[in-house]
TIMI-2910 file (N, C-alpha, C, CB; in pm, 1 decimal, decimal comma, always signed):
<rs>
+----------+----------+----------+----------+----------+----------+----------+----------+----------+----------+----------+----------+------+
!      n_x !      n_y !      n_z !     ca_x !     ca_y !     ca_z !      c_x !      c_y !      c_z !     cb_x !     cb_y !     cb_z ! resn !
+----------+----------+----------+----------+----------+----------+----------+----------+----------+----------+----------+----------+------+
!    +84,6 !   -118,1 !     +0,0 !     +0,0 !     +0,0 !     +0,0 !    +89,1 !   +124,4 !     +0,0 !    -96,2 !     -0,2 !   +122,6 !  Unk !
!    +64,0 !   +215,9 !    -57,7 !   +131,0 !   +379,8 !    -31,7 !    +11,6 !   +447,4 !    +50,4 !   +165,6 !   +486,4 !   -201,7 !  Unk !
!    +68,7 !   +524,9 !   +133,1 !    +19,7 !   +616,7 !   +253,0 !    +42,6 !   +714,3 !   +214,7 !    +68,2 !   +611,0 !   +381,9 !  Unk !
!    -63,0 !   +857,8 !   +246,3 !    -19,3 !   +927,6 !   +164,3 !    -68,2 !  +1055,5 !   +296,1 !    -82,7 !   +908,2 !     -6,1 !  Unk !
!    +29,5 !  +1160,1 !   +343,2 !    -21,6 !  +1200,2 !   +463,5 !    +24,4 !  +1357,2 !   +441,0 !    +39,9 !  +1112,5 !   +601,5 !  Unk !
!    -88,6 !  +1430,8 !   +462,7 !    -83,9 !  +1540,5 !   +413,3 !    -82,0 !  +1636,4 !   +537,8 !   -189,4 !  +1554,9 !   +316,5 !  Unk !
!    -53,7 !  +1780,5 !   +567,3 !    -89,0 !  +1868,3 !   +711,5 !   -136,6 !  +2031,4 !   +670,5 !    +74,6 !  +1878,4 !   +824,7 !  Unk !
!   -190,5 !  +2103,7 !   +673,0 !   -197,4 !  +2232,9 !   +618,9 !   -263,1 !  +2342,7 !   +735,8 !   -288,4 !  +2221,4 !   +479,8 !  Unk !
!   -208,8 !  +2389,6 !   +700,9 !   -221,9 !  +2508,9 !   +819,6 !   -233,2 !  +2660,1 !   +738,5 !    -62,3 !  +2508,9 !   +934,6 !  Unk !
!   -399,8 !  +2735,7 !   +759,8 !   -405,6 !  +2813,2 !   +693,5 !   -364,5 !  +2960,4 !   +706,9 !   -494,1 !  +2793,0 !   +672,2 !  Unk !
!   -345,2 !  +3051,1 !   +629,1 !   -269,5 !  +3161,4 !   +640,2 !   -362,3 !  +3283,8 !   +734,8 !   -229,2 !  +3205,5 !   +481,8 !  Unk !
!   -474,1 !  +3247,9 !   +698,3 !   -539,0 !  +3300,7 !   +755,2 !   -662,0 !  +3264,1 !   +810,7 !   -538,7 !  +3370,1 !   +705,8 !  Unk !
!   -742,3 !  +3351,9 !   +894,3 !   -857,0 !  +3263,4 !   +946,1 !   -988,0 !  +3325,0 !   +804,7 !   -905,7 !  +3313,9 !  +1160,8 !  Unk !
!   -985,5 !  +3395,8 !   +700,4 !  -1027,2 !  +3411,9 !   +655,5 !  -1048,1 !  +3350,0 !   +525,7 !  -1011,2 !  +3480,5 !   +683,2 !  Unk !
!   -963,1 !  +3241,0 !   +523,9 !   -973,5 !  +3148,8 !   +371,6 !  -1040,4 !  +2998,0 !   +465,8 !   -758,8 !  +3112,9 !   +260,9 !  Unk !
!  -1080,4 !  +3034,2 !   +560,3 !  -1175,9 !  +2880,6 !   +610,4 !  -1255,8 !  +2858,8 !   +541,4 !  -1255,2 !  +2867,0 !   +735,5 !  Unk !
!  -1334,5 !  +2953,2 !   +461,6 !  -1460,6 !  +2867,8 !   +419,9 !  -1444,8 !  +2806,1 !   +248,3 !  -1611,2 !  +2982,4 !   +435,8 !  Unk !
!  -1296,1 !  +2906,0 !   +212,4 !  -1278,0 !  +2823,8 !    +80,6 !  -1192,7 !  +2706,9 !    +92,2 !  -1218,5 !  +2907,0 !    -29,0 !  Unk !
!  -1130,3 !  +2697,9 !   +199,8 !  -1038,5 !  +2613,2 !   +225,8 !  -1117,3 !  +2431,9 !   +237,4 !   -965,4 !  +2681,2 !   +370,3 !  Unk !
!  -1255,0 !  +2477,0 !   +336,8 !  -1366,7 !  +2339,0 !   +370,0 !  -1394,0 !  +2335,6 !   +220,8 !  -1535,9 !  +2364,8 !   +489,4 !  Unk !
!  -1434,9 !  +2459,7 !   +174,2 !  -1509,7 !  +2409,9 !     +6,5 !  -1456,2 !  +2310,0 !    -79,0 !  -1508,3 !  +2525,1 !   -101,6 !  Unk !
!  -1281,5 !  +2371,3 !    -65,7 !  -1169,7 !  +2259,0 !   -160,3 !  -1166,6 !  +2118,5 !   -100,5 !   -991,4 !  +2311,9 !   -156,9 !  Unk !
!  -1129,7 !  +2119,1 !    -10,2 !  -1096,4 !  +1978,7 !    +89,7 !  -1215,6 !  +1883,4 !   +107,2 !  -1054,3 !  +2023,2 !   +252,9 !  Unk !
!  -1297,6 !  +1935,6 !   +148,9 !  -1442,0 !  +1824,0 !    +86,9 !  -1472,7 !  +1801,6 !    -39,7 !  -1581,6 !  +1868,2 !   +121,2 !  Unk !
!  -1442,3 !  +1880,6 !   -139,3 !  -1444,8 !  +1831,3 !   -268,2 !  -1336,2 !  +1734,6 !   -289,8 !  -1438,4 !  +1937,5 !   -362,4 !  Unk !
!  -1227,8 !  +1765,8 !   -238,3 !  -1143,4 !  +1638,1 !   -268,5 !  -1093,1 !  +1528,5 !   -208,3 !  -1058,5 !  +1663,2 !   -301,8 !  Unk !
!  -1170,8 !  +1542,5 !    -61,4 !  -1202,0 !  +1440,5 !    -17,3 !  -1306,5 !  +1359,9 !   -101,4 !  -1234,0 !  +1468,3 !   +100,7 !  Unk !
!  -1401,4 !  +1364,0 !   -114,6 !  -1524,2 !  +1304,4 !   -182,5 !  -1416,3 !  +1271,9 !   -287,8 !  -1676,1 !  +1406,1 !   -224,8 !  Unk !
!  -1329,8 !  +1334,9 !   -371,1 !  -1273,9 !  +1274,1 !   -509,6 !  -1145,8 !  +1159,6 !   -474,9 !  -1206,8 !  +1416,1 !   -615,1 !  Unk !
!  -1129,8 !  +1202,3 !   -319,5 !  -1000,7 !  +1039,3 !   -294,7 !  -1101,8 !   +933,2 !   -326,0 !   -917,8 !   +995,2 !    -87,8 !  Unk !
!  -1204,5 !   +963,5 !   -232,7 !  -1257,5 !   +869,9 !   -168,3 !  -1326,7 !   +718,7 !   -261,5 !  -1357,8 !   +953,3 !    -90,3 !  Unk !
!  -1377,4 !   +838,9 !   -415,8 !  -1441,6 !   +739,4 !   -489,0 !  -1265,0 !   +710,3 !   -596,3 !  -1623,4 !   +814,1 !   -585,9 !  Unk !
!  -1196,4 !   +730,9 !   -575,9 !  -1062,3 !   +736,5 !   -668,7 !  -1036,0 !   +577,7 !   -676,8 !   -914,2 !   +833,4 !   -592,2 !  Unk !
!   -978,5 !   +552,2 !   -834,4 !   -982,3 !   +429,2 !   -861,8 !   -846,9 !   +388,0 !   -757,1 !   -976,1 !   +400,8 !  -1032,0 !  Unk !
!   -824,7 !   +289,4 !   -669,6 !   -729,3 !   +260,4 !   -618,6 !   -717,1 !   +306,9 !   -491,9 !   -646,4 !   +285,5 !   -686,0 !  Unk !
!   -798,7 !   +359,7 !   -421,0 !   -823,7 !   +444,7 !   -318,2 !   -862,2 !   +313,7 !   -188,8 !   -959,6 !   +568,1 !   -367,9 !  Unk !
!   -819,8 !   +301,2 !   -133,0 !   -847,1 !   +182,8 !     -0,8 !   -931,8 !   +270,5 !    +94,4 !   -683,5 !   +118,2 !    +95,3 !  Unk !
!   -816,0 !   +349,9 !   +174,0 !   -922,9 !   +444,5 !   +272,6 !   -892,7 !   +672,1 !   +207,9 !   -833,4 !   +398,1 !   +522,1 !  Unk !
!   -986,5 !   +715,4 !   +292,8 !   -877,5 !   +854,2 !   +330,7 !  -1001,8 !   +917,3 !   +442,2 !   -824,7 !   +997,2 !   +151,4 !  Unk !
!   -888,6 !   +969,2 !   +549,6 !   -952,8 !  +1005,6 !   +644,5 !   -911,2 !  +1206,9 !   +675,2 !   -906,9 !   +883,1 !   +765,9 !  Unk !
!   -957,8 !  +1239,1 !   +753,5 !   -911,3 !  +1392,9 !   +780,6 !   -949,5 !  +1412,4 !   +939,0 !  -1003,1 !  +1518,7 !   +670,9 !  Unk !
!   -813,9 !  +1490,8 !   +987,3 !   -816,0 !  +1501,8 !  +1140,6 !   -730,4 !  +1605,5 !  +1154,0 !   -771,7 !  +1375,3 !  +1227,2 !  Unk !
!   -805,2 !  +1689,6 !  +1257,3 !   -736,1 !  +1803,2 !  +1310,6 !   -658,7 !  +1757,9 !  +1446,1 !   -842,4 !  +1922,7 !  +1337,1 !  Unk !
!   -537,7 !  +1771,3 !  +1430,3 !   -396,6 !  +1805,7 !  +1536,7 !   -352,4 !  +1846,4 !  +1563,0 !   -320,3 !  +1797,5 !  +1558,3 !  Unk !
!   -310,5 !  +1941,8 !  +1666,3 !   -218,0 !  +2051,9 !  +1686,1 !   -247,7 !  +2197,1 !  +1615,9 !    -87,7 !  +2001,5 !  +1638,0 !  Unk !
!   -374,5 !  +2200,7 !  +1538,0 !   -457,4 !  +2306,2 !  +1512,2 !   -354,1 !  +2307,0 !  +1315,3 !   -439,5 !  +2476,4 !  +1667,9 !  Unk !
!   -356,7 !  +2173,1 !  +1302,4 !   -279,4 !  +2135,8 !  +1160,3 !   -380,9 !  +2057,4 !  +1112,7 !   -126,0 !  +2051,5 !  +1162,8 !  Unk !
!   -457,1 !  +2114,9 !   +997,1 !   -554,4 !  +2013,2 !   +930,7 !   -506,1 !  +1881,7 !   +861,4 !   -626,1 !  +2084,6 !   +827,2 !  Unk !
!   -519,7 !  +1720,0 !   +893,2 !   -417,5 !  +1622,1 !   +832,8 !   -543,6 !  +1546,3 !   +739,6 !   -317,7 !  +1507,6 !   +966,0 !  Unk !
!   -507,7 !  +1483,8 !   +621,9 !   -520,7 !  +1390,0 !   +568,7 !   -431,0 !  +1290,6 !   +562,1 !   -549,5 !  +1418,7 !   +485,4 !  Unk !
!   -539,1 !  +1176,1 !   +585,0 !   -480,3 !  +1039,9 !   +566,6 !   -517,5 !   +982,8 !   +514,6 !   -461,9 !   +971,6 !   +633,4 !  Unk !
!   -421,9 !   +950,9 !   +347,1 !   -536,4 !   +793,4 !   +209,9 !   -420,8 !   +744,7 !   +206,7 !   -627,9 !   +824,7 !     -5,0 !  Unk !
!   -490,9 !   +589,7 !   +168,4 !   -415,5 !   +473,9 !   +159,0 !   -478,6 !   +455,5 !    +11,9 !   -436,7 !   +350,0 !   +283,9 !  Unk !
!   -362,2 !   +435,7 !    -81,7 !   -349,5 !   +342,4 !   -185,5 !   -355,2 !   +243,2 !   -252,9 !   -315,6 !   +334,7 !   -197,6 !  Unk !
!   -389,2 !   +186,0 !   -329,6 !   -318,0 !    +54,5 !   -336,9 !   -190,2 !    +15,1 !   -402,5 !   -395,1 !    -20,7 !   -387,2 !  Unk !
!   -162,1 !   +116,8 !   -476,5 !    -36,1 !   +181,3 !   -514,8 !     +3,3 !   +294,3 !   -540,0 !     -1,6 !   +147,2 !   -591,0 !  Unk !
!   +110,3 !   +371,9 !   -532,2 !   +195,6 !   +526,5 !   -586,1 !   +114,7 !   +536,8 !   -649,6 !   +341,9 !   +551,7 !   -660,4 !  Unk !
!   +119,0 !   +496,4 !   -830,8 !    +62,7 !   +481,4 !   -942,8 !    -49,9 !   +556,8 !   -928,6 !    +43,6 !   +354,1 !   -979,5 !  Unk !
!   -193,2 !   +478,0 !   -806,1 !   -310,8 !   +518,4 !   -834,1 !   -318,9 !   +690,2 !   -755,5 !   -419,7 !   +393,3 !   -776,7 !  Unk !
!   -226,8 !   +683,3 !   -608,8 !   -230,3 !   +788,2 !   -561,7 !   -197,9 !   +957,8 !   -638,8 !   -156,3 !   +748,9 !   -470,0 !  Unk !
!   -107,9 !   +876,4 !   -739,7 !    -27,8 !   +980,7 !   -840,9 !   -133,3 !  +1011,7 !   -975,1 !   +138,0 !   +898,2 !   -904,6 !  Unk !
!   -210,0 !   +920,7 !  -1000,5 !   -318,0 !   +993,1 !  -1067,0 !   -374,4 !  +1042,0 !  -1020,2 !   -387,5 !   +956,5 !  -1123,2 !  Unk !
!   -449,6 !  +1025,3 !   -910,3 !   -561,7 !  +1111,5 !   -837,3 !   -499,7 !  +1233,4 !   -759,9 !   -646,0 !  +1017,7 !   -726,9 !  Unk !
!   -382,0 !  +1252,8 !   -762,1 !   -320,2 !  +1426,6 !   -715,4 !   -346,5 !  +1490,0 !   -826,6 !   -141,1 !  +1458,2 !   -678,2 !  Unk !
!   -279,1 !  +1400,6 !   -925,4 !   -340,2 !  +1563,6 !  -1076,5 !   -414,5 !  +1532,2 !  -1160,0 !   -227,8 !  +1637,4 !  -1199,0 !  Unk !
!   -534,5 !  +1518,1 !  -1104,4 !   -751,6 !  +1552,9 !  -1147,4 !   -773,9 !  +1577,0 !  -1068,6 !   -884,8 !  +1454,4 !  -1188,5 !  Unk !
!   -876,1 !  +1664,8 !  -1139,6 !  -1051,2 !  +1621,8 !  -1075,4 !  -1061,4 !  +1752,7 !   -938,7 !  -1062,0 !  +1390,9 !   -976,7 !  Unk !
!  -1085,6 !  +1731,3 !   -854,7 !  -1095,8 !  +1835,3 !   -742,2 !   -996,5 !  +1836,3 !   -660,2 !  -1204,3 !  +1823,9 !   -662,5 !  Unk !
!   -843,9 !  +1748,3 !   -683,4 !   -781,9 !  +1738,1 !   -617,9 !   -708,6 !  +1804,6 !   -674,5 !   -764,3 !  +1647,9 !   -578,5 !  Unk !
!   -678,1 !  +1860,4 !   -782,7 !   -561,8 !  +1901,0 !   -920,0 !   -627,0 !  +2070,0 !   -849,4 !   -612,2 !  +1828,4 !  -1166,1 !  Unk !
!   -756,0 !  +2104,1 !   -879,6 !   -819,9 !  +2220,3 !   -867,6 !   -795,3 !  +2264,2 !   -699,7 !   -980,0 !  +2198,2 !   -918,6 !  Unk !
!   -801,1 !  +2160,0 !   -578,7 !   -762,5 !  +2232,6 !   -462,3 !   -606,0 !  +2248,6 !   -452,9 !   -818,2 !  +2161,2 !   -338,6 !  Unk !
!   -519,5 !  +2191,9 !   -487,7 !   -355,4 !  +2168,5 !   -522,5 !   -347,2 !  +2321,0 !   -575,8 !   -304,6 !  +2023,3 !   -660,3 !  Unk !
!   -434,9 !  +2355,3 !   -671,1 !   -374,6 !  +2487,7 !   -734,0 !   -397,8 !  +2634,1 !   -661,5 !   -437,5 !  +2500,7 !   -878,2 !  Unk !
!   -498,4 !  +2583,0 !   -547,4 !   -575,4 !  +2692,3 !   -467,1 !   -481,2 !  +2696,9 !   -324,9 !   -758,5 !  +2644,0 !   -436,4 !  Unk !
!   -447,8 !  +2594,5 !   -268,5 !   -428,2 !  +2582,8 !   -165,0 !   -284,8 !  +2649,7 !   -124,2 !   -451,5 !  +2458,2 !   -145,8 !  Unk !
!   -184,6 !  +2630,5 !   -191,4 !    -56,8 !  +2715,1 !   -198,2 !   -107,9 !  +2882,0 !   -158,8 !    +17,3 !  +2700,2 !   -373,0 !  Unk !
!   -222,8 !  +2926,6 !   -178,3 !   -275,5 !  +3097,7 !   -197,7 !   -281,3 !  +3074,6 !    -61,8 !   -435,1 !  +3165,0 !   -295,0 !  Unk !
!   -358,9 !  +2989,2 !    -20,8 !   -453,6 !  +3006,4 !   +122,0 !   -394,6 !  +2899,1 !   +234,5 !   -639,8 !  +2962,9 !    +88,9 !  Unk !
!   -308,6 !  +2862,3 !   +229,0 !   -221,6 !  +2729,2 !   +329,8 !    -93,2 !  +2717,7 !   +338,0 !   -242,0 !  +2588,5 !   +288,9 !  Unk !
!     -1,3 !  +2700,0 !   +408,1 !   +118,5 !  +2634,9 !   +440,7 !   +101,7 !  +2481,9 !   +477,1 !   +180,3 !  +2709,3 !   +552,8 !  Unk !
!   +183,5 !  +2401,0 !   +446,5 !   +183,4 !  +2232,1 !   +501,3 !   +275,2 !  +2179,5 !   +443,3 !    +59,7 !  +2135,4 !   +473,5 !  Unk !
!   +308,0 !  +2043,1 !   +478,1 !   +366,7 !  +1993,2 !   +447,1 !   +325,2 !  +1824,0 !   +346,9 !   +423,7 !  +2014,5 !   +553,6 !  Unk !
!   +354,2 !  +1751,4 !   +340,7 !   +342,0 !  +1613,8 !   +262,3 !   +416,7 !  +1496,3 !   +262,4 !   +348,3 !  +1633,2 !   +149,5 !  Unk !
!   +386,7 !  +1398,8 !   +299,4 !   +522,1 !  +1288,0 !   +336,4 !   +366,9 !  +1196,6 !   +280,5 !   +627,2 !  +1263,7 !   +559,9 !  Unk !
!   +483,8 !  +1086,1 !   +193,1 !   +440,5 !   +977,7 !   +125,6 !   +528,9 !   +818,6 !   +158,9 !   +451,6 !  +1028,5 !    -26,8 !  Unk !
!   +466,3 !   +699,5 !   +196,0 !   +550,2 !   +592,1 !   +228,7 !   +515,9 !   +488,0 !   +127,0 !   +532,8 !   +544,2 !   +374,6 !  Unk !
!   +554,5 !   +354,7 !   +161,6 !   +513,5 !   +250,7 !   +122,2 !   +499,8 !   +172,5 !   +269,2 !   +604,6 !   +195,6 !     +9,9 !  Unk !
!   +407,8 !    +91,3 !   +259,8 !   +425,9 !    +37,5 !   +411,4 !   +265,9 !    -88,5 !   +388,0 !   +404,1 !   +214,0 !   +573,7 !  Unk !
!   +299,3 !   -177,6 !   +457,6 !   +163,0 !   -310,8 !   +504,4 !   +122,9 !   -291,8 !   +620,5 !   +202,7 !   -478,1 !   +514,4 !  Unk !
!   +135,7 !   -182,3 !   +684,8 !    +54,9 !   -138,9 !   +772,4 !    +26,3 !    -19,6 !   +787,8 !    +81,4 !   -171,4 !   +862,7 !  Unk !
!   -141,6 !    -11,1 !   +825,5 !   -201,0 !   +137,4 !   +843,1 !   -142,2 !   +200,8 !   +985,9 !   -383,6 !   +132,1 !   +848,7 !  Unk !
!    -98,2 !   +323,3 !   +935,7 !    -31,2 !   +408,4 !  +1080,9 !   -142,7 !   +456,6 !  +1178,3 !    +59,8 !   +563,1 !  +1036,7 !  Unk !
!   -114,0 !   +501,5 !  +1297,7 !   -205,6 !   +541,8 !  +1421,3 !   -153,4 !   +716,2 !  +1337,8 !   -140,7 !   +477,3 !  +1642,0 !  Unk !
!   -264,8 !   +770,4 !  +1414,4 !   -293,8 !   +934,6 !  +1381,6 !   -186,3 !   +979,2 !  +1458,6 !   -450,6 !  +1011,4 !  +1431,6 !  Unk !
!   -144,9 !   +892,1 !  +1573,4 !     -3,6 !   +922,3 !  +1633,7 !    +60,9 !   +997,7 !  +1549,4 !    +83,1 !   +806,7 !  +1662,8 !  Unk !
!   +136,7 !   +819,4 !  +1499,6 !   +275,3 !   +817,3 !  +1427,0 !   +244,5 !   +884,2 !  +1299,1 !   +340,8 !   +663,8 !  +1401,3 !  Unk !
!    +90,4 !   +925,6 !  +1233,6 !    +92,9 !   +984,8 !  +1089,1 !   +108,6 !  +1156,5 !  +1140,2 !    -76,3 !   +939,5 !   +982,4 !  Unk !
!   +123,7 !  +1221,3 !  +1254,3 !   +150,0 !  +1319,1 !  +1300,0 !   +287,5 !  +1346,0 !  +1346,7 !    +71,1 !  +1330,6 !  +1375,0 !  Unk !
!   +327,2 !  +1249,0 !  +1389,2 !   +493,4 !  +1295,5 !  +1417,4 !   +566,6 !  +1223,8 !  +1297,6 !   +568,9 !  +1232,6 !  +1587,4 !  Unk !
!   +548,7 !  +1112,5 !  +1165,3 !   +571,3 !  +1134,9 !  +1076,4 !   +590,2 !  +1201,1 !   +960,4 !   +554,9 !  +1106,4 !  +1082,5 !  Unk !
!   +483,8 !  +1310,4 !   +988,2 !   +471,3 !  +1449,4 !   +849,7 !   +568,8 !  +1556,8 !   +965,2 !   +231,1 !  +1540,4 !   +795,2 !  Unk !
!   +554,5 !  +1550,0 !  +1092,4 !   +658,0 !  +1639,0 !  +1155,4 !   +819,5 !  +1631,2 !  +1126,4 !   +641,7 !  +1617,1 !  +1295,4 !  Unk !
!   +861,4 !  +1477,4 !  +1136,9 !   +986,7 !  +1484,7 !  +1091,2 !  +1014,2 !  +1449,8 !   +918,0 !  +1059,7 !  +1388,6 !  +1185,5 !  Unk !
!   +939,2 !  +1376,4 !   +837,7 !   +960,0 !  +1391,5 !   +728,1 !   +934,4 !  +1435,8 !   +582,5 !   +970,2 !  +1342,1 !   +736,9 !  Unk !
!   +778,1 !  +1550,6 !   +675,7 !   +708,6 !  +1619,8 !   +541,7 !   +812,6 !  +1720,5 !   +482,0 !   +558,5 !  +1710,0 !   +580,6 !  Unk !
!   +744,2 !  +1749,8 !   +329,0 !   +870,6 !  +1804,9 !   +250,2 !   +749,7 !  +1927,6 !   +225,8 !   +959,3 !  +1696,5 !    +89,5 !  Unk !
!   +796,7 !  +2044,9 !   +238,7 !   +716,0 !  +2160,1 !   +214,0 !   +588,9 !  +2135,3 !   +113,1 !   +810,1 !  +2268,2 !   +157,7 !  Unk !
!   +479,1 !  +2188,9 !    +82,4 !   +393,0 !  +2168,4 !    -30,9 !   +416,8 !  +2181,7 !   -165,0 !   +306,4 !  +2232,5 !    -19,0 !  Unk !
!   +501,5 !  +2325,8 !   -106,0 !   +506,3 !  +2396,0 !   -239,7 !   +659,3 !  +2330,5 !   -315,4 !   +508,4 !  +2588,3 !   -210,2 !  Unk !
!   +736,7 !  +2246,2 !   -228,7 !   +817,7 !  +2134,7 !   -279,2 !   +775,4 !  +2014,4 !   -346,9 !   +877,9 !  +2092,0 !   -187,1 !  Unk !
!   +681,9 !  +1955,2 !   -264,8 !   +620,4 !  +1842,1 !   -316,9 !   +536,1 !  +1843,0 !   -453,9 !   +540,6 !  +1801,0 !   -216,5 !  Unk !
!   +485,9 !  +1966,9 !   -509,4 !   +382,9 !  +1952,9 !   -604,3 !   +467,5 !  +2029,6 !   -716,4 !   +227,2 !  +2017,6 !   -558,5 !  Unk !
+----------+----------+----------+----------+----------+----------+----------+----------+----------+----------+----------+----------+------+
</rs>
């Protein structure tokens, strides 16, 4: 499986309501995504996280560039800071370790994309 663990923290308190608009749209677009196992979303440390599981890179790497996920990717850099850390792994992580994992090995956003 690839894990795919996202954190964003917004610039302001005034892009909240476009920020829910994007992120539920592309939640709903992991969720039905061909190859898509799970994806979940949890607030930590006042850091908005996503968490989808794969069934491979491959499928995760199509579904970053479409659809509502391509369209919040292009928005979110305006209105967010975060980071992104991607694994391979046969086991699903605790919200723990997917929180102090994007702490020590997320790579900026605006690196990752």
């Amino acid at each position: 499986m690839y894990i795919s663990i996202t954190g964003l923290e917004l610039k302001s308190p005034w892009h909240i309501f476009e920020f829910y608009w994007l992120a539920i749209s592309a939640m709903m677009h992991a969720r039905a995504a061909d190859g898509n196992i799970s994806a979940e979303a949890k607030m930590i440390n006042g850091v908005r996280h996503t968490l989808s599981v794969w069934e491979s890179k491959a499928h995760m790497r199509q579904f970053v560039h479409s659809g509502a996920h391509l369209k919040a990717m292009q928005s979110f850099t305006k209105i967010a800071t975060g980071k992104t850390f991607g694994y391979e792994s046969n086991e699903l992580p605790s919200w723990e370790r997917v929180h102090l994992m994007w702490q020590n090995h997320g790579m900026s956003y605006e690196q990752g994309h």
